[in-house]
N, C-alpha and C positions, 0 to 999 in steps of 0.2 A: 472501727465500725466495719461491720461484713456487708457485704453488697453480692447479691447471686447471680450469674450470667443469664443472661433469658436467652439469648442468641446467640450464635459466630460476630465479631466484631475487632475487627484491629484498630488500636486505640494510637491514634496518629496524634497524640499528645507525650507519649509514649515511644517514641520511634517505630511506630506500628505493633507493639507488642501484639500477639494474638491472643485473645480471648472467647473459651469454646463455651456453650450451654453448658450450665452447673459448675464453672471456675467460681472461684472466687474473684473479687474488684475491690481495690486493688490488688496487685501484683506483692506479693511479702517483700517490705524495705520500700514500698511508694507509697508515699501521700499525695492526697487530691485534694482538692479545694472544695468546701460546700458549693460552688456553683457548678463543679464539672459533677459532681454526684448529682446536681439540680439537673443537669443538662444530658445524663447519661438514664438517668428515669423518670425524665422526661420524654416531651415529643419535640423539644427545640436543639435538632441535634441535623444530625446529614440524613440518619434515614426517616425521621420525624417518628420514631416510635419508641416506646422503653426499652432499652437495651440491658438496663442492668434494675434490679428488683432488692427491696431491706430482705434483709436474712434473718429476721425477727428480730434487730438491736432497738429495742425503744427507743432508743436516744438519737436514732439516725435521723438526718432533716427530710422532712415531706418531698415525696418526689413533686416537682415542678408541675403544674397543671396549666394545659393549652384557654386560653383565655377565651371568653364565648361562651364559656358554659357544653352543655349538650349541642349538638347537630343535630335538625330540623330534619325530618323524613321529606326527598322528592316527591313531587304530587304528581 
């Protein structure tokens, strides 16, 4: 499955491999678990934002979604 960089990110599951805007995820010869591809496009990660985005593969699992629904506008 392809997965596109959205940011700079060193992947500390990885021994910090670095990953730039527009890499590809993973790295050619690593697999990752559907939960760290859950957790890496998602917001349940260190910087709480998607770091990495589907490259068009259909078959790639739904990025994670922060639970709550939408945020409420401050009055």
């Amino acid at each position: 499955m392809a997965w596109k960089v959205l940011q700079y990110f060193e992947d500390l599951q990885d021994r910090g491999h670095p990953y730039r805007a527009g890499d590809s995820f993973p790295r050619s010869g690593l697999e990752v678990s559907p939960q760290r591809i859950a957790e890496l496009s998602g917001t349940s990660n260190r910087r709480g934002e998607p770091l990495i985005e589907n490259d068009g593969d259909p078959e790639a699992p739904p990025a994670e979604k922060k639970a709550g629904g939408r945020k409420r506008k401050a009055e």
